[in-house]
N, C-alpha and C positions, 0 to 999 in steps of 0.2 A: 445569615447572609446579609452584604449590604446591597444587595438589590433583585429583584422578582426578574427569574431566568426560567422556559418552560417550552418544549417542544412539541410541536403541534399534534393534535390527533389525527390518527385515517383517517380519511374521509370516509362516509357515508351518504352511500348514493342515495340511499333510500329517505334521506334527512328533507323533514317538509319544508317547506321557503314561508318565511315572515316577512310581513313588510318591513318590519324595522329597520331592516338592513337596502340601501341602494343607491344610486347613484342618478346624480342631476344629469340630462341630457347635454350631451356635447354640442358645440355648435359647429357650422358646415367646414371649418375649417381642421377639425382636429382628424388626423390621421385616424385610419380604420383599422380598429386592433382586436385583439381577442376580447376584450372587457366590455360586453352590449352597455349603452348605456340604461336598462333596464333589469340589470343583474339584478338578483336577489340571494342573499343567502343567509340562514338562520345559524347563529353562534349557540355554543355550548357555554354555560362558564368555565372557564380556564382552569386547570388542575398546575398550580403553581408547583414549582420542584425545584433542588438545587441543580445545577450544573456541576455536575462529577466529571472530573480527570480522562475517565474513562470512557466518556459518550463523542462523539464526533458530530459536528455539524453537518447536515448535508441540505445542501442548495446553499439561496444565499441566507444571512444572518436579519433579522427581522430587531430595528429598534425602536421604541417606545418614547414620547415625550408627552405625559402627561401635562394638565393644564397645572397656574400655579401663579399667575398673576407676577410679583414683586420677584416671587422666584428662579423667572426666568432666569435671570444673574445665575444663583446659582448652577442650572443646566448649563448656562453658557461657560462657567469654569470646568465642569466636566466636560465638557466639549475640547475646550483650552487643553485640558490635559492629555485629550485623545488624541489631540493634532500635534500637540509639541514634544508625546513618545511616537509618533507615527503610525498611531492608529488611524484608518482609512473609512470615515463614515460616506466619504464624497464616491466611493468603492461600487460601480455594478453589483458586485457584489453583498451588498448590503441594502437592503432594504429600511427606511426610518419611517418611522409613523407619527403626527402631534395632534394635537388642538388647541386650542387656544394658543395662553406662552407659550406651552409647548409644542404649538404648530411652528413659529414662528424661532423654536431652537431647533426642530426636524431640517426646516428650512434653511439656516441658514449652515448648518453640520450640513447638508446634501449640497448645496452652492457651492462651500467649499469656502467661505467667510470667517476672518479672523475675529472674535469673538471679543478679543481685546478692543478690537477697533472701532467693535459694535456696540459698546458699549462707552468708548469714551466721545462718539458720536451723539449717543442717545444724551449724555449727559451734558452733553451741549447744546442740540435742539433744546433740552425742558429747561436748561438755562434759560435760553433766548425765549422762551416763550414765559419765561417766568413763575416758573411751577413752585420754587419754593416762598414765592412771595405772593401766591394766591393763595386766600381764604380758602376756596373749594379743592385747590390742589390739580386735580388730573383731569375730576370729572368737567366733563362737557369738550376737552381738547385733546386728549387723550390720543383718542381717535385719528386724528389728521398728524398727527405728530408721529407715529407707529406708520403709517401710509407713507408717509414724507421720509419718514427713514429708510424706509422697506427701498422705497426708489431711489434713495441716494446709495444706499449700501448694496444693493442684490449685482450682481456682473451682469452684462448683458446679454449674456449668454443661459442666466440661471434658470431659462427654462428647459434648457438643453439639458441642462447636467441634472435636472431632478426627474426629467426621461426614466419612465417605468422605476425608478428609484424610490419614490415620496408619494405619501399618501398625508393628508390634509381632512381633519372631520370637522363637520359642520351639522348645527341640530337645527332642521326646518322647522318649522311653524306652522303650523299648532300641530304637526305628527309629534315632535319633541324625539323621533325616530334620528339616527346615524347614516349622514350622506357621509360618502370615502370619495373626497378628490383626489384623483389619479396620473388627471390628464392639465396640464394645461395647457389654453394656444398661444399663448405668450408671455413676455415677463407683467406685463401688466397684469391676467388673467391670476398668475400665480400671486400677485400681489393681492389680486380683490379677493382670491380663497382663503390668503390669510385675514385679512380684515373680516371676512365672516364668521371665521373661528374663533374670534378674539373680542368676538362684540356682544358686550357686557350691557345691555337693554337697559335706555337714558343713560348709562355714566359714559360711555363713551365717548357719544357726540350728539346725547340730546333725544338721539331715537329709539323706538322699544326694538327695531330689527337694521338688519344690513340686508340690501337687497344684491343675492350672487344668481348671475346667470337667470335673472326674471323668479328666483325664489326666497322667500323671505327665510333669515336666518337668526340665529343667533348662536353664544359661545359653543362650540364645539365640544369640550370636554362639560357639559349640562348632564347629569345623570349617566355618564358616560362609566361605560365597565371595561375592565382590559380587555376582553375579548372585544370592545368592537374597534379596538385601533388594528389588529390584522383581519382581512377575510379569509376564513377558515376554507370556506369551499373555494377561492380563487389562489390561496397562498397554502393549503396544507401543504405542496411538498417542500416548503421554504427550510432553512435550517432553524435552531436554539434561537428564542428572542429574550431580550431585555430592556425592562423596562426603567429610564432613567427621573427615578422621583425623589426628590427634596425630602418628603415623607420619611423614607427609609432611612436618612443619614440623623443619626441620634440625637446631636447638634439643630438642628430645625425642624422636627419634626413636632415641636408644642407652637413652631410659630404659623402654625397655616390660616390662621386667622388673620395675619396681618399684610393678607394677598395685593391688596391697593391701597396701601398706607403710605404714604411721603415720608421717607426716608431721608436722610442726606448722602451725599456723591460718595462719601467715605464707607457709609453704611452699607451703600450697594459694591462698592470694590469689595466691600469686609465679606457678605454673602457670594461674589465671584468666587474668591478664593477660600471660600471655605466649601464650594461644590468643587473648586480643586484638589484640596486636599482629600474629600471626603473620593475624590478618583482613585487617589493613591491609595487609599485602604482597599477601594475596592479592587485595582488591581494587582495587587498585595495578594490577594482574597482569590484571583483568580477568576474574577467576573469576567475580565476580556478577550479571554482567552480565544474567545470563538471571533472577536473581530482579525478580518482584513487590515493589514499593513501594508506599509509604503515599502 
């Protein structure tokens, strides 16, 4: 298969609570919902499976954005191609999960952000800031460029539309435990969740942490396992998830090492479109099957 699909287990009530798992305290402004900001719930590892013809989804569909650095591009062609057959990631009905890049391609698939646009955006900020003509490249600016973008591209409405949709991980410090952002109180808040997930200690902007909501943090995908981008005890009765990783396409999968390397503008179109194409197989394959349409 070209990508990790697998249906959640029953629950068990009987299952102990770990701390690894939970969530930063909301501030006074965020609506009062079922989700305490004190949850806890202890994962299983994941028993990965194919998706057979023959299984139906029930609830909504749960999607995955692993972290990946440079790779984001290619999520964001996969993305491109869900949007431009009329796949529906922006969908109620679907649920998307990231960290790090991959928080930041869950994000912008849930906003509802052309992906093409986001990227010839990007490649004009690191223009103007002159990324291929620094020595150090990314490190130390990184940071504020990804922030400045996030605010030039997200709609203004983007915290609306990621409403009960999107989850955002972040690994505290020094638990190195899985916060799940859930909630945000506005497009700002949604913007500093992603800067949390994405913050690569000194190369980003110099610091060993990003501070969200008064906790220190750092990249979200940090030791991170598939089981903790869904909450098993808050999302078991969710439908079939899938997880969209660079990894799995045959094509990129020797180059995960070369996650924050300077590239040139051609190089990153050439990885767009080769997480595009690498769509087409998989929907070929019958991975999508279980997504919402337009």
């Amino acid at each position: 298969m070209t990508a990790l699909l697998y249906h959640p287990p029953a629950p068990n009530v009987s299952r102990r609570k770990s701390s690894r798992y939970n969530y930063l305290p909301r501030g006074k402004k965020f609506r009062n919902r079922s989700l305490p900001s004190n949850a806890i719930a202890k994962h299983n590892d994941d028993k990965l499976s194919s998706y057979s013809s023959s299984s139906k989804p029930q609830g909504r569909v749960c999607v995955a954005f692993p972290g990946g650095g440079l790779f984001f591009y290619w999520q964001a062609g996969v993305i491109a191609y869900l949007q431009e057959e009329g796949y529906n990631l922006s969908s109620h009905n679907t649920l998307v999960s990231g960290a790090s890049a991959g928080a930041l391609s869950a994000t912008l698939a849930k906003t509802g952000v052309n992906t093409y646009d986001a990227t010839t955006l990007a490649l004009s900020m690191s223009e103007d800031a002159g990324i291929w003509d620094r020595p150090s490249g990314l490190q130390g600016v990184w940071g504020s460029i990804i922030r400045d973008w996030l605010e030039r591209l997200l709609p203004a409405d983007a915290e609306e539309r990621a409403e009960d949709g999107l989850v955002i991980l972040v690994t505290p410090v020094p638990s190195f435990g899985k916060l799940r952002i859930s909630e945000f109180e506005d497009r700002h808040d949604l913007v500093a969740a992603n800067m949390a997930s994405v913050h690569l200690p000194w190369f980003l902007d110099g610091k060993l942490t990003s501070n969200f909501r008064g906790t220190q943090c750092i990249d979200g995908s940090f030791l991170a396992r598939p089981s903790d981008y869904f909450d098993e005890k808050l999302y078991y009765s969710e439908g079939p998830r899938l997880i969209i990783d660079f990894k799995r396409d045959p094509v990129m999968k020797d180059r995960a090492l070369e996650f924050i390397k300077v590239v040139s503008k051609q190089t990153i179109w050439d990885i767009l479109e080769q997480g595009k194409k690498h769509a087409k197989i998989m929907d070929r394959d019958g991975c999508f099957r279980i997504l919402p349409r337009n």
